[in-house]
KOLLOKE-686677 format. One record per residue (C-alpha): x, y, z. Coordinates in steps of 0.02 Angstrom, whole numbers. Layout:
((X Y Z));
...
***
This chain:
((299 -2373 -1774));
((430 -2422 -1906));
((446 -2242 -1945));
((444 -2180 -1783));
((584 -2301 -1722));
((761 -2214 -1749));
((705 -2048 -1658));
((631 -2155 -1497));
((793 -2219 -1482));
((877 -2074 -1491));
((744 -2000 -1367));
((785 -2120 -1255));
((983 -2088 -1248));
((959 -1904 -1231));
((841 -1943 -1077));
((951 -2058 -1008));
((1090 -1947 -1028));
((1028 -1826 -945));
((943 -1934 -792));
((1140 -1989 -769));
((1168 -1794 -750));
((1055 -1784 -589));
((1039 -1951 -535));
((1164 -1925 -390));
((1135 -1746 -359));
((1108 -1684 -175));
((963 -1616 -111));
((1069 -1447 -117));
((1112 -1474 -286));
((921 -1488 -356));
((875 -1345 -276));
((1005 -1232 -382));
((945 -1110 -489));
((948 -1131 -693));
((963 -993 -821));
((767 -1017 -828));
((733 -862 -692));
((626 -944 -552));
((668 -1136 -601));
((773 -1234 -510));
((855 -1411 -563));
((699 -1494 -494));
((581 -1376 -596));
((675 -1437 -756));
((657 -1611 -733));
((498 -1574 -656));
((437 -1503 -789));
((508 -1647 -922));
((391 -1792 -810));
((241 -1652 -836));
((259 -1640 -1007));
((298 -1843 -1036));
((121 -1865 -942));
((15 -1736 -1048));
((116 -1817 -1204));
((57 -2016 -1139));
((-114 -1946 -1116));
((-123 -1880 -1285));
((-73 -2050 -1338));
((-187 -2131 -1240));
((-355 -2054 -1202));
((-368 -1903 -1319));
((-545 -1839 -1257));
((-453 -1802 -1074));
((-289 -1735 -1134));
((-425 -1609 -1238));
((-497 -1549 -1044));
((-298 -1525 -1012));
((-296 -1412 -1163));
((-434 -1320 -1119));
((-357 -1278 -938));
((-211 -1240 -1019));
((-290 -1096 -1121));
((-385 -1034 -1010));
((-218 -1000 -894));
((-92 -971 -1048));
((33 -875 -956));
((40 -990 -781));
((5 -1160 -824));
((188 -1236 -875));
((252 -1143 -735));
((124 -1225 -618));
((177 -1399 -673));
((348 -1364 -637));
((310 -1317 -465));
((194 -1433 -405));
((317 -1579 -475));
((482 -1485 -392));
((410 -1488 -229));
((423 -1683 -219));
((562 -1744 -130));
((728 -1776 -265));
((707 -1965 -266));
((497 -1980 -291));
((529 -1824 -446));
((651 -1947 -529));
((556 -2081 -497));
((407 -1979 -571));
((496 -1927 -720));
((577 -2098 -764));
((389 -2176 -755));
((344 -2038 -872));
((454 -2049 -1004));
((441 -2253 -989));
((269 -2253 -1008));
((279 -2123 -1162));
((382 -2195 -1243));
((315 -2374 -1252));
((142 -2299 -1302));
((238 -2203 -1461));
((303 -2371 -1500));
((155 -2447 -1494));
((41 -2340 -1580));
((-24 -2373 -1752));
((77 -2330 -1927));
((-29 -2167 -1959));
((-59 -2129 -1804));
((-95 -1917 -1764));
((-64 -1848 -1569));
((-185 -1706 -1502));
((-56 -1592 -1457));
((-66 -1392 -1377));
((-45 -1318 -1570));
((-79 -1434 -1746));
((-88 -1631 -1704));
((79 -1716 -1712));
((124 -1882 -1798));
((204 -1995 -1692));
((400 -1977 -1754));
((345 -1783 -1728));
((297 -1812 -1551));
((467 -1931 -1510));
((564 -1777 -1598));
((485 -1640 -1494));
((506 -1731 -1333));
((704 -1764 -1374));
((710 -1564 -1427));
((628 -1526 -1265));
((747 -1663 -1153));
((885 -1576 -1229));
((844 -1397 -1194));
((799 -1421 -1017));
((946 -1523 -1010));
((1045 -1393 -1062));
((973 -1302 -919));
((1045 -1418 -802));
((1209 -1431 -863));
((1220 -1242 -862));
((1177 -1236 -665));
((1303 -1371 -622));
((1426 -1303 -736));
((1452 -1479 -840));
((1479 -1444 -1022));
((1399 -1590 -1105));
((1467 -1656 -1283));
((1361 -1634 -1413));
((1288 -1790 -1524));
((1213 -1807 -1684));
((1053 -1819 -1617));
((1050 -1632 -1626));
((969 -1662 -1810));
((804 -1717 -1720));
((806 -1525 -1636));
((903 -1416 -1800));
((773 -1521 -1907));
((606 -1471 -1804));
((704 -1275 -1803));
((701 -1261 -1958));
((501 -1304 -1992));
((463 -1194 -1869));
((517 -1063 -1969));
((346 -996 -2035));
((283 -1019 -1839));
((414 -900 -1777));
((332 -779 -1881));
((167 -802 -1841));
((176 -803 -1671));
((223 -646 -1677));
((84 -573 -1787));
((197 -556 -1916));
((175 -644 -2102));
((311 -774 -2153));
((435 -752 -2289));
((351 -817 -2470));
((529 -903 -2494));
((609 -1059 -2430));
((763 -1045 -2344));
((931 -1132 -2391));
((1004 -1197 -2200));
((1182 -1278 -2206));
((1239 -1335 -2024));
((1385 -1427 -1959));
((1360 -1600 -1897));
((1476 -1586 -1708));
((1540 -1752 -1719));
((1543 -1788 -1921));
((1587 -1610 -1996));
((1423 -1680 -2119));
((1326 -1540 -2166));
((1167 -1554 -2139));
((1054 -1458 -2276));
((870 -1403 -2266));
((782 -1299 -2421));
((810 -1270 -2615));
((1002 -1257 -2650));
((980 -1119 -2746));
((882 -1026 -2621));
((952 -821 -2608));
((944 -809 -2427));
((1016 -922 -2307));
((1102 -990 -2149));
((1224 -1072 -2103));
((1350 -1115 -1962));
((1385 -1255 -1823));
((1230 -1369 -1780));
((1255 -1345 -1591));
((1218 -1158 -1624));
((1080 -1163 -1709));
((1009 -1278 -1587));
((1048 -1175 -1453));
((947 -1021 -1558));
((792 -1127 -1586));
((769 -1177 -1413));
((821 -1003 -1345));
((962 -1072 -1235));
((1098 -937 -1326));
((1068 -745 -1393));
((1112 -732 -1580));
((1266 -626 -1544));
((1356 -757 -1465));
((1328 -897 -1599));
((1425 -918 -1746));
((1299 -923 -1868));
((1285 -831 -2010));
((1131 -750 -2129));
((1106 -712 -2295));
((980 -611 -2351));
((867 -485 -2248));
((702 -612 -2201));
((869 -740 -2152));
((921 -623 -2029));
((760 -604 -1950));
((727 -755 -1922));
((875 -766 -1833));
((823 -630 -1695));
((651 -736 -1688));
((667 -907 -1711));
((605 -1030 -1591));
((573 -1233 -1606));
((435 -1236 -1462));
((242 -1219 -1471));
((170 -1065 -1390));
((197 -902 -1356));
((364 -817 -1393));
((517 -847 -1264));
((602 -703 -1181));
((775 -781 -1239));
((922 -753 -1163));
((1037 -603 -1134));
((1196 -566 -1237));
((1351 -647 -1149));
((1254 -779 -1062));
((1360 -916 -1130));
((1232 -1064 -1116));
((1305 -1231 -1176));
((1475 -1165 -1135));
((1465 -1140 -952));
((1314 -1069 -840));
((1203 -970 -918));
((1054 -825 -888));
((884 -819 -965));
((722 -904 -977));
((666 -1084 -1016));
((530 -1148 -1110));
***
């Protein structure tokens, strides 16, 4: 649990953060649309109390969250989007009630588990700080969601590195979930802390290709919240660049992404979620 400590703390300010963003919402408010076509504010957060309950049943009784794994392939394309929409139909107050239970529960059962401890998961089992990680990533890209809809800008934090850091060993994924083979070098990836100015560096420092540029943008790549053209990031070498066009932080199949000019993170937004 040791391990696993910092990044459940920082999972639990980015949820909170983002429960203080719809906590007092109207019922008119959670029923406005997100960038994610078809998803409302309630389908976001919706979907973030789904995905905390698969996660705690991972956790906690393996064998059945394997029977959710099997549903889930055998309806690849409609299954997160069912989730959503069964949770979104609950009146505002029982969702958030739903979702705060969730996350609760999920996160004292990641504290609790076992030093060593490997998560079933819908792709490669997870270790437990991987788990905390992915949830924050996920919190924080639905979240962006949100913010986009109500037209909030939210300041970024440092616990960005949690979501740049799971981007960037996702790299090979990208790739392959697209049928296509992985680069046979690393990747040097310099990115700009958005409080510190720190960079933060992934990969040999001597690698020929590379990337670099603000944190917040890559983060907003990786998570599919922004179209390339409208980041500032930069690439260095031709496999760098690619990845670029591709990269995504999530499990499963490939995103749609967003359209040029949608401006997510800097005012409402238009694309697709995760």
């Amino acid at each position: 649990m040791s391990d696993a400590l910092p990044v459940l703390e920082d999972l639990r300010s980015e949820s909170e953060e983002l429960d203080r963003l719809v906590a007092e919402l109207d019922e008119e408010r959670w029923a406005l649309a997100t960038p994610a076509p078809g998803w409302t504010v309630a389908h976001q957060i919706a979907h973030l109390a789904w995905t905390d309950r698969a996660a705690l049943l991972a956790a906690t009784d393996p064998e059945a969250f394997g029977a959710e794994v099997e549903k889930a392939a055998a309806n690849p394309g409609t299954f997160v989007d069912e989730g959503a929409r069964e949770g979104a139909a609950l009146p505002p107050a029982e969702l958030l009630a739903a979702w705060r239970s969730a996350r609760a529960r999920l996160w004292q059962a990641l504290h609790d588990a076992p030093a060593g401890t490997r998560l079933p998961w819908y792709g490669p089992p997870m270790a437990v700080p991987s788990m905390a990680g992915a949830r924050l990533m996920e919190t924080w890209a639905h979240g962006q969601d949100v913010a986009d809809a109500l037209g909030v800008r939210r300041a970024p934090t440092d616990r960005l590195r949690h979501v740049a850091r799971i981007g960037v060993r996702a790299r090979d994924f990208a790739f392959a979930v697209r049928g296509l083979g992985a680069p046979d070098e690393e990747f040097r990836v310099e990115l700009t802390s958005p409080v510190t100015g720190e960079v933060w560096a992934y990969g040999p420092e001597d690698a020929a290709q590379r990337v670099t540029g603000p944190a917040l943008d890559f983060c907003l790549l990786v998570t599919q919240r922004v179209h390339r053209t409208d980041l500032a990031l930069r690439a260095k070498g031709p496999d760098a660049d690619r990845w670029l066009s591709l990269a995504q932080a999530f499990a499963g199949p490939p995103g749609r992404g967003r359209e040029p000019g949608g401006g997510a993170g800097r005012g409402p937004g238009a694309g697709a979620g995760l």
